[in-house]
C-alpha positions as CSV (number, residue, x, y, z in Angstrom):
1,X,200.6,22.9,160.2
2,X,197.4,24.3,157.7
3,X,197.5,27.8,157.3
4,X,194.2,29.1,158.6
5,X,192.3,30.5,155.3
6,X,191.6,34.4,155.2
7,X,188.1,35.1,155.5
8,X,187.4,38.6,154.0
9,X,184.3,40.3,153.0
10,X,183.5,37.8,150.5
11,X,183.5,35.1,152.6
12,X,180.9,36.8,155.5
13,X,178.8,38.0,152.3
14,X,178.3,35.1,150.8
15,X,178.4,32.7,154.0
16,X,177.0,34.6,156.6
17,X,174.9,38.0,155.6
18,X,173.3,36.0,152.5
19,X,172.7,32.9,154.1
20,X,170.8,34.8,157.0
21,X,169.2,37.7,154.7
22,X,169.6,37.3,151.4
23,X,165.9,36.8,151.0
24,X,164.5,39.4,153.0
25,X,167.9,41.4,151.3
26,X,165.6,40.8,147.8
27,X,162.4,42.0,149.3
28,X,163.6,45.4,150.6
29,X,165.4,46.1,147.5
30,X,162.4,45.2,145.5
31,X,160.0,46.9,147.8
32,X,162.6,50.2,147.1
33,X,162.9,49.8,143.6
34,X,158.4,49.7,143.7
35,X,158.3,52.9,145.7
36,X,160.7,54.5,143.5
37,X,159.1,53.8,140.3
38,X,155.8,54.9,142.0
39,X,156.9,57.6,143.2
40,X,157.9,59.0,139.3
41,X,154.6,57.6,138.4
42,X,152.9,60.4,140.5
43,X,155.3,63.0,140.1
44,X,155.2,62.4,135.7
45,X,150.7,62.3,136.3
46,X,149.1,64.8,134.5
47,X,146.6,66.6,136.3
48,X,143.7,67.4,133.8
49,X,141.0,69.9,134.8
50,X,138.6,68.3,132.5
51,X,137.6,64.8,131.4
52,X,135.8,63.9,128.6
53,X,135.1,60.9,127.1
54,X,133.5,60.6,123.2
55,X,131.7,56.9,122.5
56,X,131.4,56.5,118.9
57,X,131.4,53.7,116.4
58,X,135.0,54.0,115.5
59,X,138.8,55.4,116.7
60,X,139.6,59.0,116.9
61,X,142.7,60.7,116.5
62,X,144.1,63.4,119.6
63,X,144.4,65.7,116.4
64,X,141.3,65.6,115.3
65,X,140.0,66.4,118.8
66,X,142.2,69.6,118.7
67,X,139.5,72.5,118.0
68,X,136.9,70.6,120.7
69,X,139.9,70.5,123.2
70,X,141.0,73.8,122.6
71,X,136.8,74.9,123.3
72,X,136.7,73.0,126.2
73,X,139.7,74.4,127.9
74,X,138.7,77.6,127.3
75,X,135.7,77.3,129.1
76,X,136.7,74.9,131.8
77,X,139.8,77.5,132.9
78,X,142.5,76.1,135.3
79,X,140.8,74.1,137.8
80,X,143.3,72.6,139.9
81,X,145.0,75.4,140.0
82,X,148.5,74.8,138.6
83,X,148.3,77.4,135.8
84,X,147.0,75.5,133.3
85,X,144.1,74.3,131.5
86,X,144.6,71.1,130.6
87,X,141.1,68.6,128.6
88,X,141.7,65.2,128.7
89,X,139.6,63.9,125.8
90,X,139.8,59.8,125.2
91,X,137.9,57.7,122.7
92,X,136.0,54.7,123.2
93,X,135.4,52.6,119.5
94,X,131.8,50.2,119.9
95,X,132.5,48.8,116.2
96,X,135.1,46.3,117.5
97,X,134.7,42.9,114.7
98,X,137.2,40.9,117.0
99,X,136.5,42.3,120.7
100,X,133.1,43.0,120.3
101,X,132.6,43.7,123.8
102,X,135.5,45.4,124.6
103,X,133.8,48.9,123.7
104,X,131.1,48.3,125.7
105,X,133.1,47.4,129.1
106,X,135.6,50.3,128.5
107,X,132.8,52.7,128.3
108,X,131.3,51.8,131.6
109,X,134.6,52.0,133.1
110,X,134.5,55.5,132.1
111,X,131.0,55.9,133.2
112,X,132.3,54.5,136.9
113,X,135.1,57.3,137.0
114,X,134.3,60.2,139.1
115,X,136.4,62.6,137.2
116,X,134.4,61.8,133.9
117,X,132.0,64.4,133.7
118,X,131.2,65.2,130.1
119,X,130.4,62.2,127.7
120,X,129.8,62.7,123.9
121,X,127.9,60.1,122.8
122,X,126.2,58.6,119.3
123,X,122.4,58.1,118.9
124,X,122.8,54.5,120.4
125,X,125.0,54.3,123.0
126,X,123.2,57.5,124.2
127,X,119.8,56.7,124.0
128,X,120.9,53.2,125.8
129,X,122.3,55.4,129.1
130,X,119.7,58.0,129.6
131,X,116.9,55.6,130.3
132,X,118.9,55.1,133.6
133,X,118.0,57.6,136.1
134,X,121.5,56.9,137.8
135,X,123.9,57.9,135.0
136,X,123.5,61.3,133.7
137,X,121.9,64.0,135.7
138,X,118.7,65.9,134.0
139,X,120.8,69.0,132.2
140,X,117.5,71.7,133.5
141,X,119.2,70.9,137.1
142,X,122.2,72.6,135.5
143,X,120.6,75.4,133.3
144,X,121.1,73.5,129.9
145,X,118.1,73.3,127.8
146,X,117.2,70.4,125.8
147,X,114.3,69.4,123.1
148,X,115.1,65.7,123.7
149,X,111.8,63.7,125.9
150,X,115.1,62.2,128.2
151,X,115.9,65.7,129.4
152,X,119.4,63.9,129.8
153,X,121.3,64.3,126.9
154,X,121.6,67.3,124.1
155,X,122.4,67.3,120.6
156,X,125.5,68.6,119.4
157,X,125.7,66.8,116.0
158,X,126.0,70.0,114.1
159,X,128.8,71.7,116.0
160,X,131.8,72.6,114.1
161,X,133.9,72.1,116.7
162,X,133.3,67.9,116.4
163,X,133.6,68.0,112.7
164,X,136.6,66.1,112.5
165,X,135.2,63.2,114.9
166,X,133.5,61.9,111.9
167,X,129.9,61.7,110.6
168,X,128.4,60.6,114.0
169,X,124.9,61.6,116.0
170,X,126.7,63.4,118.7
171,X,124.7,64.0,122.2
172,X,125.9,65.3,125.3
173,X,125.2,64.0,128.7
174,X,127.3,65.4,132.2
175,X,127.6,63.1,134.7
176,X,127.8,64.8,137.9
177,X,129.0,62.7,140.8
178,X,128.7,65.3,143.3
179,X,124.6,64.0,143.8
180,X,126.1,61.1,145.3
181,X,128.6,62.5,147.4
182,X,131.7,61.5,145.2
183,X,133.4,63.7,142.6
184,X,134.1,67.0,142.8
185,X,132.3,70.2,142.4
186,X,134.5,72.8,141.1
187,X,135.2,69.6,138.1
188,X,131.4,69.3,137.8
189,X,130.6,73.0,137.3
190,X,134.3,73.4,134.8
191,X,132.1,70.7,133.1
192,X,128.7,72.3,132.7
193,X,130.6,75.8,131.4
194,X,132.2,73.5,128.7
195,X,129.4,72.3,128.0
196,X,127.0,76.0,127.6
197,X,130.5,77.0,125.4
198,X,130.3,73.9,122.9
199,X,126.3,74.9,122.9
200,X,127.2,78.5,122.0
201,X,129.9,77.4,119.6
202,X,129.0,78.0,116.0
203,X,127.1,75.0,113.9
204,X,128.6,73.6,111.2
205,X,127.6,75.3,107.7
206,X,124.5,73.9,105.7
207,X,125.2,72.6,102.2
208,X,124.6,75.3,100.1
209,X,126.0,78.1,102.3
């Protein structure tokens, strides 16, 4: 007479719990594992209570955006409210020999993100934005005067605080998504103070001086 074989955890595991769930088993433990990593996404996500972003023809270091950071924070304060005042300040290189293009769609990506309020731009690439009315907002609306015909963008060339961001025809422009009913206004006025402190900041000295 056969002995009747034992059938432990092993056997229901694999024959009868796998068989039945074993895919769905692999979806909830991937859907887990998702929420989890998202989860430490949001809790690790800085918070900044200022973005900038600086089009130019070439890359700039975070170090040599140090004294303009520092500026800006200053002026901006501690928007959100966590006790600090944080400037998020990224780059975006046009003079790209094997992605030409690549500065150009990264820029508008900036220019499409609410929370991107002041952009420092070179002769070019600013004079190319401020002939749309839907971009920048006219900088009287905000108190800022200006000598350039746009009434859109500033020139800030000759501020020491953008010396190290190379030899470049800085303007400013703010956008201000708050006329459309997006963005935030307590972001959009930290914005325009930054911008009146890098105004007031001193110029850079003239040969000879």
């Amino acid at each position: 007479m056969e002995e009747t074989p034992k059938k432990g955890f092993v056997y229901w595991f694999i024959n009868v719990f796998w068989y039945h769930y074993g895919k769905l088993s692999i979806l909830v433990v991937f859907l887990a594992a998702a929420a989890i990593w998202m989860t430490v996404e949001a809790l690790k996500k800085v918070e900044y209570d200022l973005n900038v972003a600086v089009v130019t023809d070439e890359a700039i270091a975070r170090d040599e955006a140090a004294a303009l950071s520092a500026l800006f924070a200053a002026a901006a304060g501690d928007v959100n409210g966590d006790g600090k005042a944080l400037v998020n300040i990224v780059t975006v290189a046009m003079e790209d020999e094997e992605r030409p293009e690549a500065g150009r769609y990264q820029a508008l990506l900036y220019l499409s993100l609410p929370e991107y309020t002041i952009f420092l731009m070179n002769e070019r690439e600013s004079a190319r934005y401020v002939k749309e009315e839907d971009t920048f907002q006219p900088l009287a609306d905000y108190g800022i005067e200006t000598d350039d015909e746009s009434g859109r963008r500033v020139w800030v060339g000759d501020k020491e605080a953008l010396q190290y961001l190379g030899d470049h025809q800085f303007y400013a422009c703010l956008a201000d998504w708050t006329v459309s009913g997006k963005g935030s206004a307590e972001m959009t006025a930290a914005a325009v103070r930054a911008l009146q402190a890098l105004l007031a900041s001193p110029d850079l000295p003239k040969a000879g001086e």
